[in-house]
VOSE-724010 format. One line per field, with one value per residue (C-alpha): x, y, z. Coordinates in steps of 0.001 Angstrom, whole numbers, plus 500000, padded with zeros to 6 digits. Layout:
c1 = X ...
c2 = Y ...
c3 = Z ...
END
This chain:
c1 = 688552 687442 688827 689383 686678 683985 684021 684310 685840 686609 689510 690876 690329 693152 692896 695368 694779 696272 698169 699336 701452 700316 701498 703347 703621 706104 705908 709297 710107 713541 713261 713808 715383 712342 713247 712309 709059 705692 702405 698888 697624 700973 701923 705053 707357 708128 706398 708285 707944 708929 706318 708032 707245 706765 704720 704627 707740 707238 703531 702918 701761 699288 699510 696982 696422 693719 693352 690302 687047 688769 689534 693013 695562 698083 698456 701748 702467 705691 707169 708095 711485 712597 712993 709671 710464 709170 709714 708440 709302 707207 708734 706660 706116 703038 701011 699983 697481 695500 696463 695042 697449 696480 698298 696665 698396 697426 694111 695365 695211 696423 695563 697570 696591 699168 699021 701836 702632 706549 705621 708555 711124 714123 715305 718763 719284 721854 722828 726025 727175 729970 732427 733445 735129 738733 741587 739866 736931 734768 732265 732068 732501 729854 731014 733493 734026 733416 734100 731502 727921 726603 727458 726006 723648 723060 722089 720237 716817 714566 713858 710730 710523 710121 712922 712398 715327 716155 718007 717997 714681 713640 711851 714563 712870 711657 713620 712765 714809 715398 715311 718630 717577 720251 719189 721329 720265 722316 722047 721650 723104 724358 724819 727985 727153 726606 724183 722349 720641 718666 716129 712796 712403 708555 708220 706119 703875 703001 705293 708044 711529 714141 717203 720568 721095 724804 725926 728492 730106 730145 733031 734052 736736 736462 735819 738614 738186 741094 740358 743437 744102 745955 745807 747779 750646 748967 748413 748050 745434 742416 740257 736410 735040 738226 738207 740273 740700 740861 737576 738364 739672 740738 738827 740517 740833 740969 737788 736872 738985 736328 733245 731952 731834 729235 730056 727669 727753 725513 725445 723720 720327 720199 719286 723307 723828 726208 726180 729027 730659 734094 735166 737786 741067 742575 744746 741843 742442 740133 740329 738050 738723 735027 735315 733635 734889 732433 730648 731829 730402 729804 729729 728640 730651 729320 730810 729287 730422 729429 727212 729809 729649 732025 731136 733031 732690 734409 734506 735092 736603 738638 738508 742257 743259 744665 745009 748183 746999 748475 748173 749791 749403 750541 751514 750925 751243 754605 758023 758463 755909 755560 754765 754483 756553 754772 755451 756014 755316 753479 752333 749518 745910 744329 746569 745505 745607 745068 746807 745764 743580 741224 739250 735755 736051 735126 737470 736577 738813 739454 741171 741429 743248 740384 737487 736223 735347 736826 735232 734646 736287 735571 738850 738826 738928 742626 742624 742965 741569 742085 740360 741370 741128 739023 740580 742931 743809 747163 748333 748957 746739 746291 744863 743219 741981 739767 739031 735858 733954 736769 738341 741666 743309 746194 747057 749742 750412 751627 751530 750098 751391 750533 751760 754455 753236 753246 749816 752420 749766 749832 747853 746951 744899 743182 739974 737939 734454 731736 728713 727723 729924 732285 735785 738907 742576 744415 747346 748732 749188 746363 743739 739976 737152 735110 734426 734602 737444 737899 741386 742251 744772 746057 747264 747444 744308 742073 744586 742706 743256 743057 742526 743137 742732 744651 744910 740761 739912 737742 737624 737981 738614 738870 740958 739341 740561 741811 744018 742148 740691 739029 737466 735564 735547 732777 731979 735118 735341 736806 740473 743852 743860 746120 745682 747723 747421 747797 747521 746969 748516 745918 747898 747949 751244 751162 752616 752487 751836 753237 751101 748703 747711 744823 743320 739444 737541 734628 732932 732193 733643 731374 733018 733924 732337 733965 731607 733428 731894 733588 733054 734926 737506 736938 736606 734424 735221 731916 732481 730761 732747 735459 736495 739963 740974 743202 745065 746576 746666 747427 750608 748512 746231 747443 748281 745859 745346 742620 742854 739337 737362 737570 734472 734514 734411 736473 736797 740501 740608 743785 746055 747290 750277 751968 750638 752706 753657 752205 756478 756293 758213 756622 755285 754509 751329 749345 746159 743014 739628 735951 732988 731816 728790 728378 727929 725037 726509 724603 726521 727582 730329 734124 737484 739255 742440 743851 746714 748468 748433 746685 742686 740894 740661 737202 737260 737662 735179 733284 729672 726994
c2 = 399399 395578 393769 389816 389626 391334 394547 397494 401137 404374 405556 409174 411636 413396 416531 418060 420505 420008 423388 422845 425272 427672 426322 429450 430038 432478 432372 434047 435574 434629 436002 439754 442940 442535 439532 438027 437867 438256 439314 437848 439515 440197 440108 437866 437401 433915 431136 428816 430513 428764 428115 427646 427554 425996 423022 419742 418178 415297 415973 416210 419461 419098 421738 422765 425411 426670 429459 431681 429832 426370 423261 422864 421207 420424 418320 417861 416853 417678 416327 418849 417994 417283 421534 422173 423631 422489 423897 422988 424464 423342 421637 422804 426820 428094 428961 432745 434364 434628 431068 430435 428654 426716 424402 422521 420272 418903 420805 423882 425945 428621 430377 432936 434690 435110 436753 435291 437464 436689 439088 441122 438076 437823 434363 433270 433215 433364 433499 432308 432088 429751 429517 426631 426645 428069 427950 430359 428863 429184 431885 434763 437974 440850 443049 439810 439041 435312 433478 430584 431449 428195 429218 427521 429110 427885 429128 428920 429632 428196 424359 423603 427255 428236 430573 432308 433603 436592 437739 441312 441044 438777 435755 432658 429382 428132 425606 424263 423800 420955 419592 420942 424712 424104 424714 425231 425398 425157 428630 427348 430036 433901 435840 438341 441552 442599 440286 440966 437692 438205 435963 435700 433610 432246 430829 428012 430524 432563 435593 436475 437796 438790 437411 440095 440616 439190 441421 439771 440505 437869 437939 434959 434702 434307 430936 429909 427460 426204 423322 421183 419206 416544 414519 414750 417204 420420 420003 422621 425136 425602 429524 429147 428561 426328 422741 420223 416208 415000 413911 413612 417348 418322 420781 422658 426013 427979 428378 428256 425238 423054 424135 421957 422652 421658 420631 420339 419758 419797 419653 422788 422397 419046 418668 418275 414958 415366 416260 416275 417363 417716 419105 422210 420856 422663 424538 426073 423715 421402 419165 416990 414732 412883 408810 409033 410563 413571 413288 414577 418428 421137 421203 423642 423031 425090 424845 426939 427301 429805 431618 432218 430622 429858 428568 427479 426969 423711 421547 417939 416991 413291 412351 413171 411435 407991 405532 403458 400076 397001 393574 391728 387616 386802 383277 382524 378950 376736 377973 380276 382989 386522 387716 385306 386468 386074 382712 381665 378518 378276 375667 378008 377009 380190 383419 386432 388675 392762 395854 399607 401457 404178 404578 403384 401293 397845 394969 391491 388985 386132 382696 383036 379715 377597 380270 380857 383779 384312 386604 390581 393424 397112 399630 401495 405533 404944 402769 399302 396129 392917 389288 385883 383531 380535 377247 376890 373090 372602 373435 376450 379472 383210 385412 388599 391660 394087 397575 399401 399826 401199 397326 398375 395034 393468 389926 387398 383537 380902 377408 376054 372622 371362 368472 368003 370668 368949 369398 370452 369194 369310 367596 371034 369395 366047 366074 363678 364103 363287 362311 365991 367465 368661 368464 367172 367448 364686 362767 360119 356938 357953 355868 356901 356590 357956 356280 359355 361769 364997 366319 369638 370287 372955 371896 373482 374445 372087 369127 366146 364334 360335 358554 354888 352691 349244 349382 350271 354014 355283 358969 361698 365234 368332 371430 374535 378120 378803 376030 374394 371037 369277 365272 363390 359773 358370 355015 353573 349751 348926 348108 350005 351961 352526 355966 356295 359559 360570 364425 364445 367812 369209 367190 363954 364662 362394 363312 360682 361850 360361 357451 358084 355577 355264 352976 353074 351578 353281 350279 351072 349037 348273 348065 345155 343750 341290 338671 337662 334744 334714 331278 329510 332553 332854 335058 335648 338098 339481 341682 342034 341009 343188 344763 345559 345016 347318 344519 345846 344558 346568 345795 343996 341333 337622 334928 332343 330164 331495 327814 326741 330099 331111 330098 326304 328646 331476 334617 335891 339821 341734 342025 345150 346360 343801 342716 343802 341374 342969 342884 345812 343382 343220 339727 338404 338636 335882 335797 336200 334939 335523 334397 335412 336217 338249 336548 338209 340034 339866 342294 345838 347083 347309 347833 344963 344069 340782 339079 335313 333994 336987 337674 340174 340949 339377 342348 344461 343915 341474 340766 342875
c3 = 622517 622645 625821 625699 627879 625205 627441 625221 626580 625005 624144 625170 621818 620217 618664 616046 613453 609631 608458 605151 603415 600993 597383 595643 591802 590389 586377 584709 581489 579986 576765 574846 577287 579929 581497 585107 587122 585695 587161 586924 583347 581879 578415 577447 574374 576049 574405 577477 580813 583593 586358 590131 593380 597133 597765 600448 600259 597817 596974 593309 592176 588562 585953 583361 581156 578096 576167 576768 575592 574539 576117 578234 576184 578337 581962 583340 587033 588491 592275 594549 596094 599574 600363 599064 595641 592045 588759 585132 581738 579121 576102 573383 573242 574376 571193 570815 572635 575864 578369 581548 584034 586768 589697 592570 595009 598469 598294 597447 593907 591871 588838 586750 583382 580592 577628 574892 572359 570255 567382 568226 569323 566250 566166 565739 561345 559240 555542 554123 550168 549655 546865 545362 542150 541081 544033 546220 548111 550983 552076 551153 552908 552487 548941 548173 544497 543123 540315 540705 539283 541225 544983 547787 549875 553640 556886 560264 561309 563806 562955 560786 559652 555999 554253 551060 548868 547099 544200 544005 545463 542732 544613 543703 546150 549280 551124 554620 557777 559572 562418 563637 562257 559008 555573 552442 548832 545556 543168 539540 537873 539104 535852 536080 537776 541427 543361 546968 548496 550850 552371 554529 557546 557761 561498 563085 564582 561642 562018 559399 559832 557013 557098 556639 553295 551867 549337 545815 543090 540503 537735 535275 533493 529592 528254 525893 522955 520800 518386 516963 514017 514320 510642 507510 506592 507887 511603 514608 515590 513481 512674 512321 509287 508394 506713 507923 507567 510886 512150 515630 516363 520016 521940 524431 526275 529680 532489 535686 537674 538547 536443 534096 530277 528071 524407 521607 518346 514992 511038 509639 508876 511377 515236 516896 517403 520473 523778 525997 529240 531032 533893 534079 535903 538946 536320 534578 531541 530123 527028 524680 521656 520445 520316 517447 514312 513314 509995 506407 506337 507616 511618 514173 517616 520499 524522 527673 530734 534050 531532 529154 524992 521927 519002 516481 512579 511061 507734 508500 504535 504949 501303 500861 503901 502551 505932 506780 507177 508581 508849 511517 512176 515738 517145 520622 521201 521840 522335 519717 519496 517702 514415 511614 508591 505592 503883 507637 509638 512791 515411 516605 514552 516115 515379 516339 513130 514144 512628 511656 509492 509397 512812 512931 509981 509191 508292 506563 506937 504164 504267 500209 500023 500835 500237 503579 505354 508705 510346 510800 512933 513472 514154 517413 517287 517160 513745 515646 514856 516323 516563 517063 513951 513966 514282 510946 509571 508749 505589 503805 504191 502315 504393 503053 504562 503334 504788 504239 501018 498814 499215 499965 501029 502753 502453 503772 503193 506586 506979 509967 511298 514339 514110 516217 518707 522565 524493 527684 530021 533527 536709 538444 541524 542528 544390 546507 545892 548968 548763 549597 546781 549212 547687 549191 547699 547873 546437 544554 547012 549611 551008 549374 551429 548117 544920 542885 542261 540369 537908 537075 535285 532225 528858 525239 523899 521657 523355 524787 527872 528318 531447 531950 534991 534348 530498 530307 529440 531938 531292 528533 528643 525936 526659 526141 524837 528168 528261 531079 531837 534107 534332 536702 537509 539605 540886 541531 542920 546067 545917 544298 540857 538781 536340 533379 531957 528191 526605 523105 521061 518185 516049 517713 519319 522779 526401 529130 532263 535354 537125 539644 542325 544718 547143 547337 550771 550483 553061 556526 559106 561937 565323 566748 570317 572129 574455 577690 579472 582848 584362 581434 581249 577236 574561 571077 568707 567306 563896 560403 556667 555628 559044 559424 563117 564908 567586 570654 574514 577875 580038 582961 580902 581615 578803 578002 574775 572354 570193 571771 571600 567856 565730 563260 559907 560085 558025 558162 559636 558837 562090 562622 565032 568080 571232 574644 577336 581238 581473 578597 575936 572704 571634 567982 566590 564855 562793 564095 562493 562877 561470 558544 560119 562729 566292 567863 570997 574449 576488 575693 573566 574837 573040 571587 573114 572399 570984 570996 574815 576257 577491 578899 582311 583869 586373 583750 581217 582989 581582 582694
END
């Protein structure tokens, strides 16, 4: 020890002597029937023993280990807690095979040889085959029957292992489990018959494991087919090998609720041009009627279903089957509408003409009167065709329609006069337009503050709409099929319009529409400043051309004359509102003027309150 002084003197030793604890390891086995402590050298079917022990209170004890001959692959450190115990359980299983454990801590080590060996550990696996069709479902119980040949198969096994199915020992697929240990796979097809699956589990670490075999009894009930005709004088249930003259037959019959039936269908000696599918209902019943009429000859319909067939033998002969065909012409426009008798009158220059003949075929249609042709349809699988007519003048038309190629026609004679048909238009909505296209609704008699509005409105179709703004057109609109129209009007002055509104009919039949009035200031109105000079007790009105002037004065300013503070050459500002008296009486207002151009302020901007006999405050608003 070092005095202040400099002189140095020796301290009196201590002696003590360190005794550290010895640290412990236990390793234990919690897997199989021989379970609990193991010794240095044992063998284990435990790929995650747990390594425990004593130690220093909170010292941290380091554990290694390496299989015979290679490098250590793992280092973990663990804390030992405040009563000297520490435990560790490694995560990932100890790979097969010879391991050499060791722990140190505080200076002190440990060692302990283990031998892993899991060849004879079952996991936890499972195989379940699940129903799914008809009205019983769910999985099935060793020996159970089934009527579904595409069961689902599922089960357990550990996670990332391989399993391999069997049918009846026959090798089916491999599927993989995931992460969670579940796997499940969908069987494409059980044929009737007794069925054992069985499956093999292939685990991480090389060793396999079968999986309990599930043992079923597949049996499907018989796949019905009737086919119907529906066409002609003979109707009802058909035999194979019959002919009949309705091209679109039903299909129908009895299976398995919820399978699926295929239909196909072919002429002899060609590839089957159809392919089809519907599902059986809840019932067991399923039905099918093609879209599209099969072909003349000789056809070849075949269905399957859960492994089971039909086919079936038919003629498809329509050659005696003589169509009922229609022609309808159909008015939709003004106040009497419907079908148009023939040697009729309508307001409507667009009828819809439809009606019925043989499905699938195609229909011209004819305006014979003035030789034009109209147009072309194509009957639905029902016999229905329909089409709206071009626009018709007015006058007297035939119309003709022809089906097919055998030119079996129809025909029927109108008169179309539109004349005196009203355009019944109508103002749905008025828009302000901004400069950013943003669109405002407003109404008739509102102030604008943009110079470009937008109408929309409905009328009859092919009507036109007329806009005028003090006798001068300014805007045109047509109607379209819908019966809507819209028209935009940009640019407007400053000031009020006045839009007079005229729909014309498609035959110059005219409907005024009601007035509509607006008032356009599109102008912004900078503010006003007011100058206060406070020795001579006056004020000046500072403000720009076209500013309207909102006049008002507080209860406590005092009167004073304005006569010898407003500018030589004044420009008159619209007075708005009344001045108040400091008593609270309102006083009369009186022009005030400005100059036309702006005085150049010199102090800042304050509001403008001021009327005849009043001023400002000086301790108010006095200059700055």
């Amino acid at each position: 020890m070092k005095l202040p002084n400099g002189q140095t003197h020796a301290l009196p030793p201590v002696k003590i002597i360190v005794a550290l604890p010895d640290l412990e390891l236990k390793v234990t086995d919690h897997v199989g029937t021989d379970t609990g402590l193991l010794h240095n050298g044992d063998t284990t079917d435990d790929a995650r023993v747990t390594l425990s022990g004593k130690g220093v209170p909170g010292a941290t004890v380091r554990i290694s280990e390496g299989i015979v001959g290679k490098y250590g692959s793992l280092t973990e450190y663990v804390r030992v807690d405040g009563e000297g115990n520490w435990s560790w359980t490694p995560e990932k299983p100890l790979s097969e095979g010879k391991h050499i454990l060791s722990i140190s801590s505080q200076g002190k080590n440990q060692i302990f040889e283990l031998n892993v060996d899991t060849s004879s550990v079952v996991p936890e696996m499972s195989l379940n085959v699940t129903d799914n069709v008809g009205t019983e479902t769910g999985v099935l119980a060793n020996n159970a029957t089934t009527d579904d040949s595409h069961p689902l198969l599922s089960g357990t096994a550990p996670a990332g292992s391989w399993v391999s199915i069997y049918d009846n020992g026959r090798w089916v697929s491999d599927t993989r489990t995931d992460a969670s240990g579940n796997w499940s796979f969908r069987y494409l097809f059980l044929s009737e018959g007794e069925h054992v699956i069985s499956g093999n589990v292939r685990l991480a670490n090389g060793y396999s494991h079968k999986i309990p075999p599930v043992k079923i009894n597949v049996a499907l009930p018989d796949l019905e087919l009737k086919v119907t005709d529906h066409v002609g004088t003979d109707t009802g249930l058909l035999h194979s090998g019959d002919t009949t003259d309705d091209a679109c037959v039903t299909l129908s019959g009895k299976g398995v609720p919820g399978a699926t039936v295929r239909i196909s269908e072919g002429i002899v000696g060609k590839y089957g041009s159809l392919t089809e599918y519907v599902r059986v209902d809840g019932e067991g019943n399923w039905s099918w009627t093609p879209e599209k009429p099969l072909s003349e000859g000789k056809h070849f319909l075949s269905i399957s279903s859960q492994g089971k067939n039909q086919i079936f033998e038919l003629n498809v002969d329509t050659s005696s089957v003589v169509p009922e065909m229609s022609l309808n012409v159909t008015d939709n426009v003004g106040t009497e509408t419907g079908s148009i008798a023939n040697g009729g009158m309508t307001d409507d220059n667009r009828p819809v003409i439809s009606g019925n003949t043989k499905p699938h075929t195609l229909v011209t249609i004819y305006d014979i009167s003035h030789n034009a042709l109209l147009g072309y349809a194509n009957s639905d699988s029902n016999g229905h065709y329909e089409m709206q007519l071009p626009r018709l003048a007015d006058g007297q038309h035939r119309i003709q329609v022809t089906f097919g190629r055998r030119g079996e026609a129809e025909q029927i004679d109108f008169t179309v006069n539109t004349r005196e048909l009203m355009p019944n238009a109508n103002i749905e909505a008025i828009f302000s337009v901004a400069e950013n296209g943003e669109l405002t609704a407003v109404n008739t008699g509102e102030s604008l503050k943009s110079g470009e509005l937008l109408f929309k409105g409905t009328a009859l179709r092919e009507s036109s709409i007329h806009v005028y703004d003090q006798g001068e057109m300014v805007g045109y609109a047509r109607v379209n099929l819908d019966g809507e129209w819209q028209l935009s009007l940009k640019s407007l002055s400053e000031g009020e319009h006045t839009f007079s509104i005229r729909a014309s009919g498609p035959g110059g039949k005219i409907q005024a529409l009601p007035d509509i009035t607006f008032e356009v200031h599109t102008l912004s109105a900078e503010p006003l400043v007011l100058l206060i000079d406070t020795d001579e007790a006056q004020l000046l009105i500072a403000a720009g051309q076209d500013t309207e002037v909102e006049v008002a004065m507080p209860n406590d300013l005092l009167p004073v004359s304005l006569a010898d503070v407003l500018p030589q050459q004044p420009a008159e500002l619209e007075l708005k509102g009344a001045a108040v008296s400091d008593s609270g009486e309102q006083v009369a207002s009186e022009a005030v003027y400005a100059a036309a151009e702006a005085i150049e302020p010199v102090i800042a901007e304050v509001p403008l309150y001021f009327s005849s006999g009043a001023e400002l405050l000086p301790e108010l608003y006095a200059a700055k």
